[in-house]
C-alpha positions as CSV (number, residue, x, y, z in Angstrom):
1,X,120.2,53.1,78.3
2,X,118.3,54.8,81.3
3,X,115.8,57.5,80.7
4,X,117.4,60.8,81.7
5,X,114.5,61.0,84.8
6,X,116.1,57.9,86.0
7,X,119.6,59.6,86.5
8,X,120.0,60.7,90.1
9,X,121.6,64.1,89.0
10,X,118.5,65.0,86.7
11,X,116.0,63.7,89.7
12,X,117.8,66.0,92.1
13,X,117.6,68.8,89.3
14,X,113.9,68.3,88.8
15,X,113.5,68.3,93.0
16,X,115.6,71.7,93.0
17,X,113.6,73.5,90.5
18,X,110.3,72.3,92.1
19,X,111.2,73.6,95.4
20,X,112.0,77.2,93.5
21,X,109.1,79.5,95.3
22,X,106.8,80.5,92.2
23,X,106.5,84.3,91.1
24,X,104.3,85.7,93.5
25,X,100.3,86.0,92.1
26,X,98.9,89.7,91.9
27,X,96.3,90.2,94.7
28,X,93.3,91.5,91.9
29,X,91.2,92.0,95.2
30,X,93.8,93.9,97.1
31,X,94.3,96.0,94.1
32,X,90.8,96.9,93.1
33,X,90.4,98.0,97.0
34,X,93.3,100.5,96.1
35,X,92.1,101.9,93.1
36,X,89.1,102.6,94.1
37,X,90.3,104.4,97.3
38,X,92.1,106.6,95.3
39,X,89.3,107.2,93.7
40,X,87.2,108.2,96.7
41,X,90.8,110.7,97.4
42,X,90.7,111.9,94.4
43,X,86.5,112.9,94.0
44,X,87.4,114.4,97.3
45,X,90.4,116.3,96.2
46,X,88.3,117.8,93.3
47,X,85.6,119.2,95.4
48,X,87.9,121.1,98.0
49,X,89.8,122.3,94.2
50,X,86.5,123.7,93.3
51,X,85.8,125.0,96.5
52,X,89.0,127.2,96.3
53,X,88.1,128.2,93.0
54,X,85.0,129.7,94.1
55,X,86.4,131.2,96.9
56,X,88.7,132.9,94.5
57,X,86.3,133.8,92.1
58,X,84.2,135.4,95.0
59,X,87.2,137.5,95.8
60,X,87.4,138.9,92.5
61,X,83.9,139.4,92.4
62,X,84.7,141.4,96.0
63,X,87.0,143.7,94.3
64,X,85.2,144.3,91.2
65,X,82.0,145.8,93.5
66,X,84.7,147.6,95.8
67,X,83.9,151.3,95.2
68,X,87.6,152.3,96.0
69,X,88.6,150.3,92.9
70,X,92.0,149.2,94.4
71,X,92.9,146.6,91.3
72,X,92.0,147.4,87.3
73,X,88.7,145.6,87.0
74,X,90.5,144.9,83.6
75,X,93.3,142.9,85.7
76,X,90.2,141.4,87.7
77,X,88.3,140.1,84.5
78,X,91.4,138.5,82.8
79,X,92.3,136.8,86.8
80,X,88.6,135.6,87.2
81,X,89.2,133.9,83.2
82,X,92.8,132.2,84.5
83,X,91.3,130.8,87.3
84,X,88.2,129.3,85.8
85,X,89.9,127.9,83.1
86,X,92.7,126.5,85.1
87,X,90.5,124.8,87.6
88,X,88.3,123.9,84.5
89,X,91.2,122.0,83.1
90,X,92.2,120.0,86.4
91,X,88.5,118.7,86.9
92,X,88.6,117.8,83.6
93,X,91.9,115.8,84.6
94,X,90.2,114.4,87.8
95,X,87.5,113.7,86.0
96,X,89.4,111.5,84.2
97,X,90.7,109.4,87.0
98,X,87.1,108.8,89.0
99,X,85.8,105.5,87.6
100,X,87.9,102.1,88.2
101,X,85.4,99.9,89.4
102,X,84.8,97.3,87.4
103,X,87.7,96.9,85.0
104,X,89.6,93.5,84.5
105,X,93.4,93.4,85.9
106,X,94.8,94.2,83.1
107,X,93.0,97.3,82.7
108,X,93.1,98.3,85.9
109,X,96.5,98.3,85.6
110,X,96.4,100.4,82.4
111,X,94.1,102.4,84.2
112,X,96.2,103.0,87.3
113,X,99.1,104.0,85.2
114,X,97.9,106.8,83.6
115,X,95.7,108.0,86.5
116,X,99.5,108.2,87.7
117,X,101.3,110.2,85.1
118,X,97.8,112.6,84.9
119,X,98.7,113.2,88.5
120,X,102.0,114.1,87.3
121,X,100.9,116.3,84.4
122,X,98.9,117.8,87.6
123,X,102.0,118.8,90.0
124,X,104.1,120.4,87.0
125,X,101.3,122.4,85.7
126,X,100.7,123.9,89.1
127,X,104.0,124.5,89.7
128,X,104.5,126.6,86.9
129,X,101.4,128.4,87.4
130,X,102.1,129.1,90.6
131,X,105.6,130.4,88.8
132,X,104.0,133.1,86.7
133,X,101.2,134.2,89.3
134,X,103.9,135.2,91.4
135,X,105.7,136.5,88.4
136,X,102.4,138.5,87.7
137,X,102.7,139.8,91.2
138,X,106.2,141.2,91.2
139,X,105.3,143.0,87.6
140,X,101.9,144.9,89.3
141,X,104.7,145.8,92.5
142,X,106.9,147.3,89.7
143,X,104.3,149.3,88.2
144,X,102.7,150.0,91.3
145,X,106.2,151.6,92.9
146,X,106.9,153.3,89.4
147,X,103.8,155.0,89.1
148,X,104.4,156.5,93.1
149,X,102.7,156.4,96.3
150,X,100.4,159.1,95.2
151,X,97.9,156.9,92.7
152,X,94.6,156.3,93.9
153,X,94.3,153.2,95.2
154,X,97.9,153.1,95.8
155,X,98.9,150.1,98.2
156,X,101.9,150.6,100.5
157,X,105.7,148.8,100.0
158,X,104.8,146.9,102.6
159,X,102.0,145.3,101.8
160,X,103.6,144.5,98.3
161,X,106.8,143.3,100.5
162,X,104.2,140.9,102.4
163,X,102.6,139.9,99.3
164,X,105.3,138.6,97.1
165,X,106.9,137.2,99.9
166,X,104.0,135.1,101.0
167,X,103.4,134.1,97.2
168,X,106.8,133.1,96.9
169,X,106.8,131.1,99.8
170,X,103.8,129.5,98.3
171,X,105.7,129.1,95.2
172,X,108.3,127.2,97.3
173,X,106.3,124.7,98.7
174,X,104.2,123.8,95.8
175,X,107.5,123.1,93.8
176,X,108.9,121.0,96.9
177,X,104.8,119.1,97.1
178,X,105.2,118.8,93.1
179,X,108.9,116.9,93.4
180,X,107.7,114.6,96.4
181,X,104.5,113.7,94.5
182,X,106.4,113.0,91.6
183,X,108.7,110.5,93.1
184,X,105.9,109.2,94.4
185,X,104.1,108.4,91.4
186,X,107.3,107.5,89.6
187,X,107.2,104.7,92.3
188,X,103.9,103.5,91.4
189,X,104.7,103.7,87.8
190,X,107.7,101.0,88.4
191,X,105.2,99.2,90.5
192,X,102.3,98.6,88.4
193,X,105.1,97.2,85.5
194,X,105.9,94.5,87.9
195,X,102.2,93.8,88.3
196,X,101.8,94.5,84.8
197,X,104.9,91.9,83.8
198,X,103.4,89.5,86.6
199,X,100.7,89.0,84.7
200,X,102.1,88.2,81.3
């Protein structure tokens, strides 16, 4: 009896499954370049976020030493305490996500995926934030209107009209930004499990 490599069909067997392209290898290089240009993005990203928050803090600090005391310094205090804690939280996120050099392929690709679903966490916290500031906005314009043109400091409809409408635009287009980048990252997530299963 002939060994079963001898038999023409198993020979022409073995030649197929030779010719069968193998899985393609992940590029380690190619993807240590990427992480750590999303890191670079993302140290950059954190400085213009606490940029902003100073600039906001400043304008609180503006009000507060405005003698015609045109917001409740009370109001003021407890904004300047959101914002600082808000912004304190996200660099503590960022913070998170700097460092990738150096970490084996496997890691890196432990690494990338949570930097990815922290960037998530990210989008939907801002986007409800930037909910209930304008929320915040529309109750001061109700109590503003209710307690009559009259009060000192009173601001006009119009500039309350101008307000909300340019917050809720704002709240718009952070919730449109928030859905893009999550696709986006949702993307990358599916992604880095084919690395991930690539290199099992």
């Amino acid at each position: 009896m002939k060994p079963a490599t001898d038999n023409p069909e198993w020979s022409d067997l073995q030649a197929l499954w030779q010719q069968q392209p193998a899985p393609p290898a992940v590029d380690v290089a190619a993807l240590q370049r990427e992480a750590e240009r999303r890191s670079r993005w993302i140290r950059l990203r954190s400085a213009i976020e606490l940029l902003i928050t100073v600039v906001a803090v400043a304008n609180c600090v503006r009000a507060l030493l405005d003698p015609r005391k045109l917001i409740e310094h009370g109001l003021l205090w407890g904004l300047i305490a959101f914002v600082l804690a808000v912004a304190g939280w996200i660099f503590v996120q960022r913070r998170r996500q700097w460092r990738s050099r150096g970490l084996a392929p496997a890691a890196l690709l432990a690494f990338e995926r949570q930097r990815a679903r922290i960037s998530m966490q990210i989008w939907r916290v801002n986007i409800w934030l930037s909910l209930a500031v304008w929320a915040g906005l529309v109750w001061m314009a109700l109590t503003a209107m209710q307690a009559g043109p009259d009060t000192p400091g009173a601001l006009p409809p119009q500039t309350w009209a101008l307000n909300l409408g340019l917050n809720g635009a704002v709240v718009v287009v952070v919730a449109l930004a928030g859905a893009w980048a999550g696709r986006r990252r949702q993307h990358r997530l599916d992604r880095l499990a084919e690395l991930e299963a690539q290199l099992q």
